[in-house]
TORTI-188250 format. One line per field, with one value per residue (C-alpha): residue in one letter; x, y, z. Coordinates in steps of 0.25 Angstrom, whole numbers, plus 5000, padded with zeros to 4 digits. Layout:
N
fike	A_...;
px	X_...;
py	Y_...;
pz	Z_...;
END
This chain:
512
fike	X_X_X_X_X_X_X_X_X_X_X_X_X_X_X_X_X_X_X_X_X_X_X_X_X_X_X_X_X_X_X_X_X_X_X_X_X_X_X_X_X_X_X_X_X_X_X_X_X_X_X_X_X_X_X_X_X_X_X_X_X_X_X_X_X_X_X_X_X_X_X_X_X_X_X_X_X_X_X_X_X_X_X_X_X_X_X_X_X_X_X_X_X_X_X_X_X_X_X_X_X_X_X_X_X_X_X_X_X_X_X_X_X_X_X_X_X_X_X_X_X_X_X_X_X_X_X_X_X_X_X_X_X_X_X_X_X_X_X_X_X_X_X_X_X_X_X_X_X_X_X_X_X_X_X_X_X_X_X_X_X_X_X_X_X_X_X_X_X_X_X_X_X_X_X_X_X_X_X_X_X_X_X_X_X_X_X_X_X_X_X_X_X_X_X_X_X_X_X_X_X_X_X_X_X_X_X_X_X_X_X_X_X_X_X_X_X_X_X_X_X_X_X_X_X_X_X_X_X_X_X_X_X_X_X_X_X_X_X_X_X_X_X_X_X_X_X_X_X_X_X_X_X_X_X_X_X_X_X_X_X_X_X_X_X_X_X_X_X_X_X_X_X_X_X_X_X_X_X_X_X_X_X_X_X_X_X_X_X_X_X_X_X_X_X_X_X_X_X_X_X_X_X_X_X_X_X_X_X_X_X_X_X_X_X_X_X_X_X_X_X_X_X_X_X_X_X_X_X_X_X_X_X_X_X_X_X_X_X_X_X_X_X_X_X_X_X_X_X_X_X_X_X_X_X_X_X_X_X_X_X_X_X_X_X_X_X_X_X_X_X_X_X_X_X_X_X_X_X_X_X_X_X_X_X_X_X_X_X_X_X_X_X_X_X_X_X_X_X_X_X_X_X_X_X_X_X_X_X_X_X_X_X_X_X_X_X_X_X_X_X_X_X_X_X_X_X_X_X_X_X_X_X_X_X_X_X_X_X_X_X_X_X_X_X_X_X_X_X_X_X_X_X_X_X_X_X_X_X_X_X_X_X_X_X_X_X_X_X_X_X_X_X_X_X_X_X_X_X_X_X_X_X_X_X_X_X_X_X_X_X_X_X_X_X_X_X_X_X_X_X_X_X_X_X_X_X_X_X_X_X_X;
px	5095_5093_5088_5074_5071_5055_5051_5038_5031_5017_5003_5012_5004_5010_5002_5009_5025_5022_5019_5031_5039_5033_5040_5031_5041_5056_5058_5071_5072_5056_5064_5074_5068_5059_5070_5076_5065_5052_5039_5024_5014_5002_5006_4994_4992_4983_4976_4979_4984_4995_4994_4988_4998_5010_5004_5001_5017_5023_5015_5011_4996_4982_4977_4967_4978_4987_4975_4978_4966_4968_4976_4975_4979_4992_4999_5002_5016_5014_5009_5023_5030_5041_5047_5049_5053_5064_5070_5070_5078_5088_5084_5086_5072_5069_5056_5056_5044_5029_5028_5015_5010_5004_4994_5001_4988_4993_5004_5021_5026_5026_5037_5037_5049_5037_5033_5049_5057_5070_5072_5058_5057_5045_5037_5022_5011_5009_5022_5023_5036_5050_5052_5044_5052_5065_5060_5055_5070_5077_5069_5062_5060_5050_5043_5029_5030_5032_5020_5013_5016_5009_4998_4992_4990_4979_4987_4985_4999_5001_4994_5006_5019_5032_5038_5034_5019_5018_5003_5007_4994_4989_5001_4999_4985_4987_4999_4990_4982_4993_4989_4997_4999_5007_5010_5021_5011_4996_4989_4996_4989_4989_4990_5000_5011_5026_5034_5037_5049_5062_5064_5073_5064_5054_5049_5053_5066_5067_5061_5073_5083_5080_5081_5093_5099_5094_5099_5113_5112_5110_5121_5126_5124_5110_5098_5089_5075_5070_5056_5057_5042_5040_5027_5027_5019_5007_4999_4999_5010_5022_5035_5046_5042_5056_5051_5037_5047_5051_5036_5031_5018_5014_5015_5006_4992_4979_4971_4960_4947_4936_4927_4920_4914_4904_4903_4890_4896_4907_4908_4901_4914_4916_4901_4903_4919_4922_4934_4947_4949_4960_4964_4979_4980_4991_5000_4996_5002_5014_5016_5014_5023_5034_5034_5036_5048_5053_5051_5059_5072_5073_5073_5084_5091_5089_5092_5104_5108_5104_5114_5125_5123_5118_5117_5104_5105_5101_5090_5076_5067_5052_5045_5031_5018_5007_4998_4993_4988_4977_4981_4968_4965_4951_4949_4954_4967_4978_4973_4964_4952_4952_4959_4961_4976_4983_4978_4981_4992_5007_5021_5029_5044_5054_5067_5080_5088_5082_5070_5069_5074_5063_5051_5035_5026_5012_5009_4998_5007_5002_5006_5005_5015_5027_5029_5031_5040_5048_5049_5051_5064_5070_5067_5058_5042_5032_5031_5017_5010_5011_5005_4996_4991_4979_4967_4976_4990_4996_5006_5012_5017_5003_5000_5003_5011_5007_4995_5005_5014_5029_5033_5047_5042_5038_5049_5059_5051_5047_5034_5023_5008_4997_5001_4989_4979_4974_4976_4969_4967_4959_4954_4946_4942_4952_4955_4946_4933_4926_4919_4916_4914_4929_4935_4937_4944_4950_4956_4964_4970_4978_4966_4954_4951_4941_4937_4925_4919_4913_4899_4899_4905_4914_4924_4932_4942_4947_4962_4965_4951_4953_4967_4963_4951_4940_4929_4922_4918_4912_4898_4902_4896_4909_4917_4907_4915_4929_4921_4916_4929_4935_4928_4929_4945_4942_4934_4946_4956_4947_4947_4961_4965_4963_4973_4983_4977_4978_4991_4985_4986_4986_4991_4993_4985_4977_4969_4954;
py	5086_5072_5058_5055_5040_5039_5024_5020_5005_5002_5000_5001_5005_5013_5002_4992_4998_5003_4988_4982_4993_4989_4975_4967_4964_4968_4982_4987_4997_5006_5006_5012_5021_5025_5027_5037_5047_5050_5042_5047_5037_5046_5046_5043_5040_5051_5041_5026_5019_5018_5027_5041_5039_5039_5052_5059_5055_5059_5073_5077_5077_5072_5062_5072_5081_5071_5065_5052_5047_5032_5021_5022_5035_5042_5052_5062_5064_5080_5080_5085_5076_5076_5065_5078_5088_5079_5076_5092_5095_5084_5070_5058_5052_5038_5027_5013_5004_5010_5022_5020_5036_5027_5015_5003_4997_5005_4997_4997_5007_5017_5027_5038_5046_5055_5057_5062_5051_5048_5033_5023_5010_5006_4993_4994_4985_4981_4973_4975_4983_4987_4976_4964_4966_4965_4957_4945_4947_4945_4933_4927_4914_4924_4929_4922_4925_4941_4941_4933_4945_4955_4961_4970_4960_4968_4978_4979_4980_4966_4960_4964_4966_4969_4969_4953_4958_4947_4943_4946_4949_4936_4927_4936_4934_4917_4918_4926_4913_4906_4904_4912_4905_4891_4884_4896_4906_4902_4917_4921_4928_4936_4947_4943_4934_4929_4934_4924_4932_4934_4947_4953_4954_4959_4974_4977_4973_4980_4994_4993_4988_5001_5013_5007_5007_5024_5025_5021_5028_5040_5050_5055_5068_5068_5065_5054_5051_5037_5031_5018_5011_4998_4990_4981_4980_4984_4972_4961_4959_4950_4947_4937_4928_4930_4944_4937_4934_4950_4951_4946_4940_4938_4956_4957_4963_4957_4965_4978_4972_4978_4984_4992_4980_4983_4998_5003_5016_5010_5017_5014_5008_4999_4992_4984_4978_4966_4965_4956_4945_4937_4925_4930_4943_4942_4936_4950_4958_4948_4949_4964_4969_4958_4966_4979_4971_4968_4983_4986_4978_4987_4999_4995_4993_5007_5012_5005_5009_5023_5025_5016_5025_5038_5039_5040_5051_5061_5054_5055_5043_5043_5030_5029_5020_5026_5018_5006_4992_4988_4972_4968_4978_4982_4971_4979_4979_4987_5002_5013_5018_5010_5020_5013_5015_5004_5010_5025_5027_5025_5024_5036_5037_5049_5052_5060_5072_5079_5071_5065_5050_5039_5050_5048_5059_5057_5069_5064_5064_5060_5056_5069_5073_5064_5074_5089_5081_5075_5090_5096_5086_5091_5104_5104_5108_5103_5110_5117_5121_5134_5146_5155_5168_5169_5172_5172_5176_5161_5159_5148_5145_5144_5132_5121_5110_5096_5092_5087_5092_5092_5082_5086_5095_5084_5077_5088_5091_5103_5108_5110_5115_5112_5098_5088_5084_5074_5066_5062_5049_5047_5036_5034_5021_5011_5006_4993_5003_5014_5015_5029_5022_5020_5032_5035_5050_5048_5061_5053_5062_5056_5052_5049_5042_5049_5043_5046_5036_5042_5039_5038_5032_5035_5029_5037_5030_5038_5030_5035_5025_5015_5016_5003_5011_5003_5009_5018_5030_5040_5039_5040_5052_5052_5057_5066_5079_5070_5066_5077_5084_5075_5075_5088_5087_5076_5085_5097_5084_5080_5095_5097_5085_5093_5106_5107_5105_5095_5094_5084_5092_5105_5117_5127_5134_5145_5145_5144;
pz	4972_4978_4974_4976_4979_4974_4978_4979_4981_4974_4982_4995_5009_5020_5029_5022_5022_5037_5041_5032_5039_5053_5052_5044_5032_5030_5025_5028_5015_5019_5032_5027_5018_5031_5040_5032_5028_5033_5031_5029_5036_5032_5018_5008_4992_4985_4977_4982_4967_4959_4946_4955_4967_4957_4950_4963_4968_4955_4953_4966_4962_4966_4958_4952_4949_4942_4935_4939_4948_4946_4940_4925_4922_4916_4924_4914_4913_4910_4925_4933_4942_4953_4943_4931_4942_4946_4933_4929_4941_4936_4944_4936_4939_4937_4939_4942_4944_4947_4941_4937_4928_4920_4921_4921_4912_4900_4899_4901_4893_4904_4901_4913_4911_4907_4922_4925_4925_4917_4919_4921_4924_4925_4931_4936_4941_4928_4926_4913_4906_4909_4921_4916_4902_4912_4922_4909_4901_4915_4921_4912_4918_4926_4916_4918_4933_4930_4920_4930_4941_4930_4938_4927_4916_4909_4905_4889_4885_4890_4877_4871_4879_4872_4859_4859_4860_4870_4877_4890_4897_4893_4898_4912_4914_4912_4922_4931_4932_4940_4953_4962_4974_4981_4994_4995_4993_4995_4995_4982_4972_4958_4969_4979_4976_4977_4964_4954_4949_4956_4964_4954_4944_4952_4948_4962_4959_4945_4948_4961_4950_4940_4951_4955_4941_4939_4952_4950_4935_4941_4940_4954_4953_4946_4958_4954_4957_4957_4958_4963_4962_4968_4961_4973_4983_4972_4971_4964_4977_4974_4980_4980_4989_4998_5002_5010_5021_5023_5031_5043_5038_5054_5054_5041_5047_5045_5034_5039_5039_5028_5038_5026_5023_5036_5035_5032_5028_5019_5006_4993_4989_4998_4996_4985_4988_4995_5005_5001_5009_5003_5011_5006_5011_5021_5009_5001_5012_5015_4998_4998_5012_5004_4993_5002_5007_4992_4988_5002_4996_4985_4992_4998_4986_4980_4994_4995_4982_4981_4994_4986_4973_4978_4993_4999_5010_5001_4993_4996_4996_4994_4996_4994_4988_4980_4988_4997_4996_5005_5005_5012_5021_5021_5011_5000_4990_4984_4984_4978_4984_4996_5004_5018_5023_5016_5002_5004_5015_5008_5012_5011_5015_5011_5016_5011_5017_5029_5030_5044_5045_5050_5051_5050_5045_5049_5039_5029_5015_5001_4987_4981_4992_4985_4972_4981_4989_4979_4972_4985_4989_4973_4974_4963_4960_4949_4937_4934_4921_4915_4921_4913_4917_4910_4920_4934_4936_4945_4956_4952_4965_4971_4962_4969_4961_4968_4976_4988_4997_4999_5012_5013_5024_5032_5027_5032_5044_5044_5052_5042_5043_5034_5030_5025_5035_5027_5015_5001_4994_4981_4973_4961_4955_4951_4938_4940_4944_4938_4951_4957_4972_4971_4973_4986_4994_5005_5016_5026_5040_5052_5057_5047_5033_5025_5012_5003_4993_4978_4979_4993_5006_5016_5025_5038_5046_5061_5057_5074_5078_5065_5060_5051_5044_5048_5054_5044_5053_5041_5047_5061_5067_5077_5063_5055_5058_5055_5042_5038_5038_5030_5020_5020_5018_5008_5001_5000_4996_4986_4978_4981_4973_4961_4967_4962_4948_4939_4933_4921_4907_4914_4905_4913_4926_4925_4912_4911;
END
């Protein structure tokens, strides 16, 4: 069996990682880590946030399958995950950073050896926990700075932190009052920022710092699988001021203008929204591609180690994000139902024994591709519920067990027919709405961008004629047949997000 490298970065666009990777900041270690395997450029998230892109990784299933649609939601540790089928065949698993099964408002006691793994250390937006209990006993000269970096401060569990009890939401939110910026730094925000703490009591550095102390714990003959999740470069974006310097701020692009402003055929969605124009966005993107660069450091590290300690030529590597950041393009933000190509289109790199050094595959991949993969690289399958023969006699073997596809045919290049023509992205309403008019479903091709409003409004781009996605072209009588087809594939996408079924307090198949 061999060692699985699982790293992931937060809210990390394939957009932004190819233009890093491009020569707009220093990243020798993505390099690498390219260099040596294959990567997906048409690689997309299921469903563009944090808590049901994590689900859909670790079980292999749709949002709808896995129950969790949104952020806010548990992901029921009864569900099976690659993370289980690994420790049964004997891996020693362990997580450190972003895990994120559970919503970081419900607090810090986030145990989630329950999803499979032996050993967590867990750190998430929300700050608060095993590394700012760390980072304050080791620096805690800092410790105002650190609070001041919480970017979650409503979180209820903060009125009484600790075995002291202590007030921290209050002392946050006073120290959030600070104005952010100086003559060194004239656009900085709550959002976007130097970091006021020193790099090695950063979380980057700490989540780094505990894979490499399983790593080297790790009896030799025993394989291990790590889950390295990087916070950064999730907004609020903050990075020592030194790694500003890896980017070439003269290469950072301007920002895609909002032409949905003037679409008279703009979705309901879009009617009520006013565009981001802040006057700092260049230092947003200059902040967010440093912190690319910061996270590239430490993956150097565990590189470098892994081959001191272990070797690497046998070890797969998977990197991958859960989704994108729009930073200003479109005059949008962050993520969610905003599904233009900075939102949904992710980074995706894996390497390890006979997959092709420095390849491309323009295949269209997803999220729920991750879990078959894995099982398919340890030889191991998903476990299903019981069977019972009540009304029909079942084939288990014609049940499927994930709602993705293995890639380690494309991985090993094999000629294979039938692959996806299209993929799938969903979003409901996110925690700050209840709106319907924000969930969006999206088919994407090599060619075309499909994606259907609730309540109303649609939005095609020809990515061949507009590869910057803007021109609305859904009532252009030139594409009514290209239309119409899609929405005929989104149609099948949409009802086969419930096949396989639902995996959420199943019983057993087969029972009326």
């Amino acid at each position: 069996m061999k060692d699985i490298i699982f790293l992931m970065a937060d809210q990390l666009s394939a957009k932004w990682l190819e233009l890093g990777m491009d020569g707009v900041c220093e990243l020798p270690n993505f390099k690498r880590l390219r260099e040596r395997g294959m990567y997906f450029d048409h690689a997309y998230s299921n469903n563009p946030v944090c808590c049901p892109a994590r689900a859909t990784i670790a079980t292999g299933l749709s949002s709808r399958s896995h129950g969790v649609i949104e952020n806010g939601y548990f992901l029921d540790p009864d569900i099976p995950t690659f993370m289980k089928v690994l420790q049964e065949k004997g891996y020693r698993t362990g997580a450190f950073g972003k895990v994120h099964f559970m919503p970081h408002y419900s607090g810090f006691d986030h145990d989630c050896r329950a999803y499979g793994f032996d050993v967590a250390h867990i750190t998430e937006d929300n700050r608060g926990g095993e590394w700012y209990d760390w980072a304050v006993s080791e620096y805690p000269e800092y410790r105002e700075q650190i609070l001041r970096s919480f970017s979650a401060p409503k979180v209820e569990a903060l009125k009484s932190y600790g075995k002291n009890r202590e007030n921290l939401q209050a002392e946050i939110l006073k120290l959030r009052e600070q104005d952010w910026s100086d003559p060194d730094q004239p656009y900085a925000d709550q959002e976007a920022h130097y970091m006021l703490f020193p790099e090695e009591s950063s979380q980057t550095a700490w989540i780094a710092d505990k894979a490499l102390e399983f790593i080297r714990d790790t009896p030799e003959d025993q394989p291990l699988f790590a889950h390295i999740s990087f916070v950064q470069p999730h907004n609020p974006y903050e990075v020592p001021k030194e790694y500003m310097e890896k980017v070439d701020a003269d290469k950072i692009p301007e920002r895609i203008k909002p032409t949905w402003m003037n679409d008279p055929d703009r979705p309901e969605y879009f009617k009520d929204k006013m565009p981001a124009d802040k006057e700092g966005w260049k230092f947003d993107r200059q902040v967010y591609l440093a912190s690319i660069a910061f996270i590239d450091k430490y993956i150097g590290k565990i590189l470098d180690e892994l081959e001191k300690v272990r070797g690497i030529e046998d070890t797969y590597f998977i990197f991958v994000s859960d989704h994108g950041d729009l930073l200003g393009d479109h005059g949008f933000y962050l993520k969610e139902e905003k599904h233009y190509d900075a939102c949904i289109r992710i980074p995706l790199i894996i390497s390890g024994p006979g997959i092709a050094t420095g390849s491309e595959s323009h295949r269209i991949v997803q999220l729920e591709d991750i879990c078959p993969t894995v099982l398919d690289i340890a030889d191991g399958r998903l476990p299903l519920p019981p069977f019972a023969e009540v009304y029909m006699k079942i084939d288990p073997q014609k049940i499927p067990l994930y709602h993705g596809c293995s890639l380690m045919p494309l991985l090993k290049g094999e000629k294979i027919s039938g692959w996806r023509t299209a993929g799938y992205c969903e979003s409901y309403n996110p925690v700050f709405s209840m709106a319907p008019t924000d969930w969006a479903r999206t088919v994407i091709t090599d060619r075309y961008r499909y994606t259907y409003y609730f309540r109303g409004g649609e939005q095609l781009f020809d990515l061949c004629e507009d590869p910057d996605e803007q021109k609305n072209v859904a009532q252009d009588e030139k594409y009514r047949a290209v239309k119409q087809k899609l929405k005929d594939e989104l149609l099948e996408k949409i009802i086969g997000q419930d096949y396989p079924k639902s995996r959420t307090h199943l019983y057993c198949f087969g029972v009326h």
